[in-house]
C-alpha positions in Angstrom: 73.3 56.2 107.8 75.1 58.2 105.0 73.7 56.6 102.4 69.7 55.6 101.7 69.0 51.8 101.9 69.8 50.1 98.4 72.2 48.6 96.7 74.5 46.0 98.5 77.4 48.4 98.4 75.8 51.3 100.6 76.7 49.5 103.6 79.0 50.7 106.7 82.3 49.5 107.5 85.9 49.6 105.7 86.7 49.2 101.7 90.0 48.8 100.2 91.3 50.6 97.7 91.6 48.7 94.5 95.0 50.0 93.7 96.4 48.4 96.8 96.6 52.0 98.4 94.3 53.5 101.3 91.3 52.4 102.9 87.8 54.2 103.5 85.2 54.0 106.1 82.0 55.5 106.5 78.7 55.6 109.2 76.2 58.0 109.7 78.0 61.0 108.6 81.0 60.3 108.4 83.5 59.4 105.8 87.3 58.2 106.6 89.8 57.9 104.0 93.2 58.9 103.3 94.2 57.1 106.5 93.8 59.7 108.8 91.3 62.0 106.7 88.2 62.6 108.8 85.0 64.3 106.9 81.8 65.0 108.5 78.4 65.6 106.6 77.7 69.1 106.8 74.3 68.8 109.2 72.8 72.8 108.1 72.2 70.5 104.4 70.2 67.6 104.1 72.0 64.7 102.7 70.7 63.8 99.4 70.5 60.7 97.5 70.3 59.9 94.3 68.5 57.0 92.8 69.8 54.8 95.9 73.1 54.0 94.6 74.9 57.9 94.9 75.5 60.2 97.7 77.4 63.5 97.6 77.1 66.8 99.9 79.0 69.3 101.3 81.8 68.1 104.1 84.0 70.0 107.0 87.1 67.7 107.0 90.2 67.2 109.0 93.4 65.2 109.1 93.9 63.6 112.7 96.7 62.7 113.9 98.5 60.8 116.8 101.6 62.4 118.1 102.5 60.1 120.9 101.5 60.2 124.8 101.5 62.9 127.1 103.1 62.4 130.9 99.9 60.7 132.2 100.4 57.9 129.0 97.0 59.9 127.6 97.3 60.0 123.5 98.2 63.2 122.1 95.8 63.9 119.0 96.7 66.8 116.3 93.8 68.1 114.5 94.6 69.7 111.1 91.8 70.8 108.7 91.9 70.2 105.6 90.3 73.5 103.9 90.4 72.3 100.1 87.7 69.3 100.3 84.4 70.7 100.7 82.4 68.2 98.7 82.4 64.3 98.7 80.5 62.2 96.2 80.4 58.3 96.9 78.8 56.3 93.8 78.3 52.7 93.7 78.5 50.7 90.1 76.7 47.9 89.5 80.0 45.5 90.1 80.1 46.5 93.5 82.6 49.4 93.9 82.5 51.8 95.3 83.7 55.4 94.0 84.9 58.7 96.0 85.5 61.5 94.6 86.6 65.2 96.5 86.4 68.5 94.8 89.9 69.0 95.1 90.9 66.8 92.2 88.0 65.4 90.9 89.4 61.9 89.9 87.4 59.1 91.2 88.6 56.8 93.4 88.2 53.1 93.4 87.4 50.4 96.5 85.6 46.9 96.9 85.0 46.1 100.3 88.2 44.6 102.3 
């Protein structure tokens, strides 16, 4: 799992942004947000917690997306990375939210669990 046992927010599954905007999911190593923003935990680093309720690491990322069927009706899937997020913190506040923040623009990012 991404994040070390603890507090009730460090659990899988999809949260809603509390602006009314995207969602985010995460698993073991995974974080999706943005829609169609894929990030995996960069495996050469341990992932590291920090007093139960934080987890941030380095992250190879990639926007997928679908770009119709091919002749056979098989899904066409476009891979783009994303070469400006290298780093994603999740923090959990007592209340229950959940925050992400990316090295790209720093701001912190607000969901509760949908």
């Amino acid at each position: 799992m991404l994040l070390a046992a603890g507090p009730a927010w460090a659990q899988d599954g999809w949260w809603c942004a509390t602006d009314g905007g995207e969602r985010l999911s995460f698993d073991a190593g995974t974080v999706w947000f943005n829609e169609h923003t894929h990030c995996t935990a960069d495996t050469a680093v341990e992932l590291t917690t920090a007093n139960g309720d934080a987890w941030d690491g380095p992250v190879s990322c990639e926007n997928i997306y679908f770009a119709g069927r091919d002749e056979e009706g098989e899904l066409i899937v476009q891979r783009v990375p994303v070469e400006d997020v290298t780093w994603i913190s999740l923090t959990g506040a007592a209340d229950g939210t959940l925050y992400l923040r990316t090295d790209p623009d720093g701001d912190d990012h607000a969901y509760l669990p949908c």
